[in-house]
C-alpha positions as CSV (number, residue, x, y, z in Angstrom):
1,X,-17.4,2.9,-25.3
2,X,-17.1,2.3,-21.3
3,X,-13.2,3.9,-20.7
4,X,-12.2,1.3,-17.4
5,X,-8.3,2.2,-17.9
6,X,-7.9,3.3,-14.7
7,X,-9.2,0.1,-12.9
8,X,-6.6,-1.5,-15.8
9,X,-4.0,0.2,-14.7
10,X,-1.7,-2.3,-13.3
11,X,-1.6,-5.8,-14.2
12,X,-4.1,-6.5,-17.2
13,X,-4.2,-10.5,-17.7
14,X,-5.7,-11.5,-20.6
15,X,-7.6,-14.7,-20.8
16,X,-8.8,-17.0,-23.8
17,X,-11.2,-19.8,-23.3
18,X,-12.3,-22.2,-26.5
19,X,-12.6,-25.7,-25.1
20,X,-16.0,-26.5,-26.4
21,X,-18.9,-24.3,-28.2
22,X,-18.7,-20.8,-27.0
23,X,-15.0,-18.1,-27.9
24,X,-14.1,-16.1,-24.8
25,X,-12.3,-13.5,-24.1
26,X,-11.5,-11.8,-20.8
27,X,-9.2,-9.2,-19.3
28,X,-8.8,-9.5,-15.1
29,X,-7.2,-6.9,-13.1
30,X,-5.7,-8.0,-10.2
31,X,-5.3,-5.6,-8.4
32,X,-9.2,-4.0,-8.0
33,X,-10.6,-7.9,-8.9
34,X,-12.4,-6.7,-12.2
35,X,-13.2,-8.6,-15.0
36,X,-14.2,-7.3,-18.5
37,X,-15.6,-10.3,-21.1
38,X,-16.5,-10.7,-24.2
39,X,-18.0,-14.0,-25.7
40,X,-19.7,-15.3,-28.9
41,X,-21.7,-18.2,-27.6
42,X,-22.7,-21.2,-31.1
43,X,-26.1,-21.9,-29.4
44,X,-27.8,-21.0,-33.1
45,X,-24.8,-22.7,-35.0
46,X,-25.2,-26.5,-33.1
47,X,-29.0,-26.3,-31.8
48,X,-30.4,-28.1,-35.1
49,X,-27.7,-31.0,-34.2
50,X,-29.3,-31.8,-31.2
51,X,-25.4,-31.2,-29.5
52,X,-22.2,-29.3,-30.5
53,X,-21.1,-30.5,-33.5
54,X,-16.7,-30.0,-33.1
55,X,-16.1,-29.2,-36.7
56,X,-18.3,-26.4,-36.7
57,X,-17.2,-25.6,-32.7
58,X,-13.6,-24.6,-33.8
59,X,-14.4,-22.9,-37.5
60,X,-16.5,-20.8,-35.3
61,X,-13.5,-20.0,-32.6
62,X,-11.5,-19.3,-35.6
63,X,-13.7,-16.9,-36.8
64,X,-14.4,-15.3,-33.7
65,X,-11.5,-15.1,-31.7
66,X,-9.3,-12.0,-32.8
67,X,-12.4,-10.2,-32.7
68,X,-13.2,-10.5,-29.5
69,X,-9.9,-10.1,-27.4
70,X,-9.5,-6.8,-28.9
71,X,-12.8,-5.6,-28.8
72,X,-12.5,-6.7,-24.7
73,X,-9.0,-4.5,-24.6
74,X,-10.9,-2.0,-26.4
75,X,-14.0,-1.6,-23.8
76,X,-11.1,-1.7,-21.2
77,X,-9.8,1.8,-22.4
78,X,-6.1,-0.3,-23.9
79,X,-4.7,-2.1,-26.8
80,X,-3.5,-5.7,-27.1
81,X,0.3,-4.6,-26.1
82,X,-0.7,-3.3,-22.8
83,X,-1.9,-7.0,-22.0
84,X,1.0,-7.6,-19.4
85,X,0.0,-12.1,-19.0
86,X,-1.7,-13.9,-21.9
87,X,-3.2,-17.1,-20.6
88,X,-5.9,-19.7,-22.4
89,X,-6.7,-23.0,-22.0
90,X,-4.9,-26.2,-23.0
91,X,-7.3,-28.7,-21.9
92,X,-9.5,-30.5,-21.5
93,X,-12.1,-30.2,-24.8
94,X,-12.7,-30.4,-28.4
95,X,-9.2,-30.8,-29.8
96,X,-10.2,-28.8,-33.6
97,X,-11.3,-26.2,-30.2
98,X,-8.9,-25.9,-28.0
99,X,-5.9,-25.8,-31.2
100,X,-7.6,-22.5,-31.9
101,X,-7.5,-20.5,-28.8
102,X,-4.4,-21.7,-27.8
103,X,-2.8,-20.8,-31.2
104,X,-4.1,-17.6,-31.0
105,X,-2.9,-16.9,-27.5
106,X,0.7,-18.3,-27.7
107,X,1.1,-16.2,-31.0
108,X,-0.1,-13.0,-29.6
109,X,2.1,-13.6,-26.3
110,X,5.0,-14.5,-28.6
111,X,4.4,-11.1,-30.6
112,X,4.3,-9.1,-28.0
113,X,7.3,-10.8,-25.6
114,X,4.7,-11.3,-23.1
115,X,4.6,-14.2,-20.4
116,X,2.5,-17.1,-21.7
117,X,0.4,-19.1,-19.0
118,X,-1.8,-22.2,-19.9
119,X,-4.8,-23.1,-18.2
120,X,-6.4,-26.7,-17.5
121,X,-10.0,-26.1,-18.0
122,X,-11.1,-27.9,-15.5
123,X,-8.9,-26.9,-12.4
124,X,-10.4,-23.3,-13.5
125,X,-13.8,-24.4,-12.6
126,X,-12.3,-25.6,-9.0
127,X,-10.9,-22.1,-8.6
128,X,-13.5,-19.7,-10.2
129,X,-15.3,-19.0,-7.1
130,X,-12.0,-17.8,-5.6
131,X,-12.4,-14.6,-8.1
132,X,-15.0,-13.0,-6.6
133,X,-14.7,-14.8,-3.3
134,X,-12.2,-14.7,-0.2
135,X,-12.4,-18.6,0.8
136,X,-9.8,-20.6,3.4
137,X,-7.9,-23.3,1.8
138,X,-8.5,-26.4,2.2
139,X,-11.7,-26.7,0.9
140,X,-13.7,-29.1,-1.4
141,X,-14.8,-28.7,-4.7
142,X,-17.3,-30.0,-7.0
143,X,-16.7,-29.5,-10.9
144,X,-20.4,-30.2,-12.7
145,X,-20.0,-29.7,-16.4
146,X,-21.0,-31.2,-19.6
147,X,-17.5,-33.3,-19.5
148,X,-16.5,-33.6,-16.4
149,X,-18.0,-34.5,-12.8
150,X,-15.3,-34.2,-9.9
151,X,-14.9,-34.0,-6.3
152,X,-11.8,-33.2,-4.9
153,X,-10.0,-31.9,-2.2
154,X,-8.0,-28.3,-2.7
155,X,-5.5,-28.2,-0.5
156,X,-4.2,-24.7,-1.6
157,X,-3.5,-22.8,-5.3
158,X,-1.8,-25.8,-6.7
159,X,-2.5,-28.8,-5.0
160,X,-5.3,-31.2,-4.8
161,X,-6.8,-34.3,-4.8
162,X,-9.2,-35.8,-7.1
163,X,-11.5,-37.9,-3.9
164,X,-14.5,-38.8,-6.6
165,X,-15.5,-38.5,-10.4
166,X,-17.9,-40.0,-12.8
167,X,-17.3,-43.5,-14.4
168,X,-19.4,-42.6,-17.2
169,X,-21.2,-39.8,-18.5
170,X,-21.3,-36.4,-16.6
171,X,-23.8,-34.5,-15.0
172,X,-23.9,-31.8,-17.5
173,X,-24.3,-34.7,-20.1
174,X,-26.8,-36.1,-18.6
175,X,-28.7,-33.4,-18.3
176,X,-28.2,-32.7,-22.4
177,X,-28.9,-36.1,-23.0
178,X,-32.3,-36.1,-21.2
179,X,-33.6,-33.4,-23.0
180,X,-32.6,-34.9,-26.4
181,X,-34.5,-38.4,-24.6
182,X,-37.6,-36.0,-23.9
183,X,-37.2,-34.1,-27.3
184,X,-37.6,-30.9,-25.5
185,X,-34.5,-29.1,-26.7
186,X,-31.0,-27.6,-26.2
187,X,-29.1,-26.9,-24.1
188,X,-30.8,-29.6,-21.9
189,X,-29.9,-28.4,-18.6
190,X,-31.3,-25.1,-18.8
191,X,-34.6,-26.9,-20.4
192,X,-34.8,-29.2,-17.4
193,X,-34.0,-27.0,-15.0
194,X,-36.9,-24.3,-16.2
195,X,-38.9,-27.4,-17.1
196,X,-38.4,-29.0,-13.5
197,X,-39.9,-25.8,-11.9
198,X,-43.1,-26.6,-12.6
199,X,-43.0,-30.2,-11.7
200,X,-43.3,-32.8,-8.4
201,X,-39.8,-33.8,-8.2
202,X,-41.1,-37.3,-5.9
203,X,-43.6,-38.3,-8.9
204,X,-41.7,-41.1,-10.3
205,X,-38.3,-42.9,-8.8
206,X,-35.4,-42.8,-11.0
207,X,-32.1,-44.7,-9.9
208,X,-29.3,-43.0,-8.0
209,X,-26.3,-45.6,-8.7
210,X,-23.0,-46.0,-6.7
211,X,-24.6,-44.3,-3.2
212,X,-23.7,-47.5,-1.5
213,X,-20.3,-48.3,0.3
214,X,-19.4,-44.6,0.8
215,X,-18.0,-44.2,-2.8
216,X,-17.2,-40.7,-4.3
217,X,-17.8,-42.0,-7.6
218,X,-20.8,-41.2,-9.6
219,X,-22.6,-43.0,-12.6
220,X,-25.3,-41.4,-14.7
221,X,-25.5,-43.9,-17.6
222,X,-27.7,-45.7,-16.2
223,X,-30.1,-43.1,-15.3
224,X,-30.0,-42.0,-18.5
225,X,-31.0,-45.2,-19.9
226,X,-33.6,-45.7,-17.4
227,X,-35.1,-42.4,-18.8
228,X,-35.1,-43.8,-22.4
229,X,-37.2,-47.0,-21.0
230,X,-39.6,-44.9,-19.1
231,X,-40.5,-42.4,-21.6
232,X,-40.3,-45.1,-23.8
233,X,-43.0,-47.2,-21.8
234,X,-44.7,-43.8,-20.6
235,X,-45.0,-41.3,-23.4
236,X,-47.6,-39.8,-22.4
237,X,-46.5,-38.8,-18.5
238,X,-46.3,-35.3,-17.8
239,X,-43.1,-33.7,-19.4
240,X,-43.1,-31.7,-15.8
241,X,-42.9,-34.0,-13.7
242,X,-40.3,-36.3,-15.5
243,X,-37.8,-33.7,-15.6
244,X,-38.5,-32.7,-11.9
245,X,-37.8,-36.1,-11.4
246,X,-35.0,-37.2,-13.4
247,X,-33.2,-33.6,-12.0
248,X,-33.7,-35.0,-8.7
249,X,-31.7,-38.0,-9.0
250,X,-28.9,-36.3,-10.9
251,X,-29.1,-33.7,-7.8
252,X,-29.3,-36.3,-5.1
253,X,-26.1,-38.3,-6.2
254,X,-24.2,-35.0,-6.4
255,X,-25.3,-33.5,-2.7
256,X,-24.8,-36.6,-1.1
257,X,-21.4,-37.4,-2.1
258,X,-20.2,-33.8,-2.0
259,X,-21.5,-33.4,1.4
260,X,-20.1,-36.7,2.2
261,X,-16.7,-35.8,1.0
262,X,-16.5,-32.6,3.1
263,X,-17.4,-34.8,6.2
264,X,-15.1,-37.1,5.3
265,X,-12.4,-35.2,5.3
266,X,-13.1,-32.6,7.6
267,X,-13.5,-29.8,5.5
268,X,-16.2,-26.7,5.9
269,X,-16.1,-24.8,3.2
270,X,-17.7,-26.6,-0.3
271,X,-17.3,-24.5,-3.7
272,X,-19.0,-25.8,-6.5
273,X,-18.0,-25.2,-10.1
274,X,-18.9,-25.3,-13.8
275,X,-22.0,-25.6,-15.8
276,X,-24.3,-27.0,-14.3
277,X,-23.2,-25.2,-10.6
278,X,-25.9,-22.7,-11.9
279,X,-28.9,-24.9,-11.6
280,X,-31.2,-24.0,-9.3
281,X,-32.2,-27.4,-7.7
282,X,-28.2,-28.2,-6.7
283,X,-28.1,-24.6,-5.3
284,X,-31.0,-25.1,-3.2
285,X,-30.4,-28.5,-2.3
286,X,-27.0,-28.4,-1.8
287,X,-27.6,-25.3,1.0
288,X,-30.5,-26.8,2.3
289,X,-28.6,-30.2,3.0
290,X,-25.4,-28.6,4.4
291,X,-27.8,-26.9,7.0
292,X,-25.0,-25.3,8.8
293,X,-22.4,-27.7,8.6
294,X,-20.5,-26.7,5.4
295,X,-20.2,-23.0,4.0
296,X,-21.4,-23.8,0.3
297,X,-20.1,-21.3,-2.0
298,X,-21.3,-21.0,-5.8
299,X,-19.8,-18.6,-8.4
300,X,-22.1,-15.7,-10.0
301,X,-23.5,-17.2,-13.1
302,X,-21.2,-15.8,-15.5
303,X,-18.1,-17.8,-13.8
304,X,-20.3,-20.6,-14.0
305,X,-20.5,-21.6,-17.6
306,X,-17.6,-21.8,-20.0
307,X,-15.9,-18.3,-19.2
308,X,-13.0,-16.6,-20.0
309,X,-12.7,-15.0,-16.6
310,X,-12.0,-17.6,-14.6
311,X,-9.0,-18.4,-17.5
312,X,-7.6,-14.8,-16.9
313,X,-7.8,-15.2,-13.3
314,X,-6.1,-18.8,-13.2
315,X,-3.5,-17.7,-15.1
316,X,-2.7,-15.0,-13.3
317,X,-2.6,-17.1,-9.7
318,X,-0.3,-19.7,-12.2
319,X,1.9,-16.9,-13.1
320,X,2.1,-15.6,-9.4
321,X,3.1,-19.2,-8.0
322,X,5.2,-20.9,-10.6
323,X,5.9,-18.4,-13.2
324,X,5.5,-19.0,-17.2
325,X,5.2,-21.5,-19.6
326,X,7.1,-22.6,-22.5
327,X,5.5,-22.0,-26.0
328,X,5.9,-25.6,-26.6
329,X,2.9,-26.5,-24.4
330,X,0.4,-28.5,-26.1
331,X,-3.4,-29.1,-25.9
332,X,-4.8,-32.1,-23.9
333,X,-8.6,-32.8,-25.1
334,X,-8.4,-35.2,-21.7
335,X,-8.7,-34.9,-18.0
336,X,-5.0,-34.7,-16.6
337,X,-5.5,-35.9,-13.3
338,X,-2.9,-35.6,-10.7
C-alpha cells in the first residue's frame, strides 16, 4: 500500500462523483495540490446496449461506492474520519445516479459531523483545469461532454456566464451516436477519434450548422442525421475517412465559436473541459487555430472524463468561498444555468 499521509496532512477533501456510468472517488489535498482516485468505470456492464443503460448505471454506483472511498483513504495512509470536507455531485445526470453518490456522501458527512459541499457537475468541468493549473480569471471555458456543450465566460470562482450552448444534442453525444450510426462501437468518441487517425478529414463535406450570424450556439442533430443518410446512401465508403470527416465538423463548430467567444470578449486565456476535451483533433486544432492569440489550456486526461478529482477540488474552492451546504440539498438531473 503507497503510505501518502504526510502529503495528507492538512486538509483532506474528499470527493464523490456518480452522475452517469463510472463511481468515483477522490481525496485532494490542498495544500501540496495532490490528488489520490479511485474509480470503477461500467464500460463491460452497458457496452452490449449500445449506450449506458441508467438502471444498471446506479445499481452499479450502489454497489461500488463504499468500496472505493475507503479504499482511496486507505492508499492515502487515513481513514474515513480524517476526511476534514465531503463533497459530490448534485447535478446534472442520471437521477437513479446521482441519488446514490449524493446519499452516500451527505450520510458519511452527517456521520462524521463533517462540512457537506455539493458540486454541479458541470461547473467542475469549467474549473478542472484550475487543479493542476495557475490560470488568470477571466477566462473562457468550453465544457464538451456527452450531455452538455457550453461556452461561457468565468469571471472568477463563482461567477460566470453561459455566452453559447447546444440546442440539441452534445458533442460528446454526437460523437456516441456516430459510432452507433457506423456500427463501430462504444464509447464512440474514443472509436472515432482512433478511427479518424487514419483517415482524410477533407474526403466528404458534412454540415456545420448555426456558424452564421456570430451565434455561440451549436447544433449537432443535424449532422448526426446527415451521417445516417450518407452511410445510408454510401455503405460501402471507407469507415476512415467518414469518421475523419464527421470529427471534423464536430471539431470545426467547436474551435470556431470558442475562439470567437474569446475574441469577442476579449479574453486570452481558453480552458477547455470534459470528455471529449481529450480528443486529439480539438486539441490540435484548437492550438493550431488560436496561433498565439489565446493561451488554450486542457486538463491531463484524467480530469478530463467523469472524475472525482475535479469534485474534491470544487468542493474544496466552494467551501473556501461560501462555506457549507445544508443536508437538505437535492439532486438536479438538469443543467442549472445562471
Amino acid at each position: 500500500m503507497l503510505n501518502l499521509n504526510s502529503q495528507f496532512s492538512n486538509i483532506k477533501v474528499l470527493g464523490i462523483e456518480s452522475s452517469c456510468d463510472e463511481t468515483a472517488a477522490a481525496i485532494y489535498s490542498p495544500s501540496c495540490s495532490t490528488f489520490l482516485e479511485k474509480i470503477a468505470k461500467q464500460f463491460k456492464t452497458h457496452k452490449p446496449y449500445g449506450g449506458v443503460v441508467p438502471e444498471l448505471a446506479s445499481r452499479c454506483h450502489l454497489e461500488t461506492v463504499s468500496e472505493l472511498a475507503n479504499a482511496v483513504c486507505s492508499d492515502a495512509g487515513i481513514s474515513l474520519k480524517d476526511i476534514d470536507i465531503v463533497s459530490a455531485t448534485a447535478g446534472p445526470g442520471l437521477a437513479g445516479a446521482l441519488i446514490v453518490g449524493l446519499t452516500y456522501a451527505k450520510s458519511l458527512a452527517f456521520s462524521l459531523q463533517k462540512p457537506f459541499v455539493a458540486v454541479n457537475h458541470v461547473e467542475a468541468h469549467m474549473y478542472a483545469a484550475c487543479a493542476e493549473t495557475e490560470i488568470s480569471f477571466p477566462f473562457i471555458a468550453l465544457v464538451v461532454s456527452g450531455g452538455h456543450t457550453i461556452i461561457a465566460d468565468i469571471y472568477d470562482e463563482n461567477y460566470y456566464k453561459i455566452l453559447g450552448r447546444t440546442i440539441d444534442d452534445a458533442s460528446g453525444e454526437a460523437f456516441d451516436k456516430g459510432a452507433k450510426i457506423l456500427d463501430i462501437g462504444f464509447p464512440g468518441g474514443q472509436v472515432i477519434d482512433n478511427l479518424a487517425k487514419k483517415g482524410n478529414p477533407k474526403a466528404f463535406d458534412f454540415p456545420r450548422a448555426l456558424m452564421k450570424n456570430g451565434s455561440l450556439d451549436f447544433s449537432f442533430s443535424g449532422l448526426k442525421t446527415a451521417l445516417l443518410y450518407f452511410h445510408q446512401k454510401n455503405p460501402d465508403a471507407p469507415l476512415e475517412d467518414v469518421a475523419a470527416s464527421y470529427q471534423e465538423a464536430i471539431v470545426d463548430a467547436l474551435v470556431i465559436k470558442t475562439l470567437r467567444a474569446a475574441e469577442l470578449h476579449g479574453r486570452k486565456t481558453v480552458v477547455v473541459g470534459g470528455g471529449v476535451s481529450a480528443n486529439s483533433r480539438l486539441r490540435e486544432k484548437l492550438a493550431e487555430k488560436a496561433n498565439g492569440k489565446a493561451n488554450i489550456v486542457f486538463p491531463s486526461f484524467p480530469l478530463c472524463t467523469d472524475n472525482a478529482r475535479m469534485i474534491a477540488y470544487r468542493g474544496f474552492s466552494l467551501y473556501n468561498s461560501r462555506g457549507e451546504d445544508s443536508l437538505d440539498v437535492d439532486i438536479f438531473p438538469s443543467f442549472k444555468y445562471n
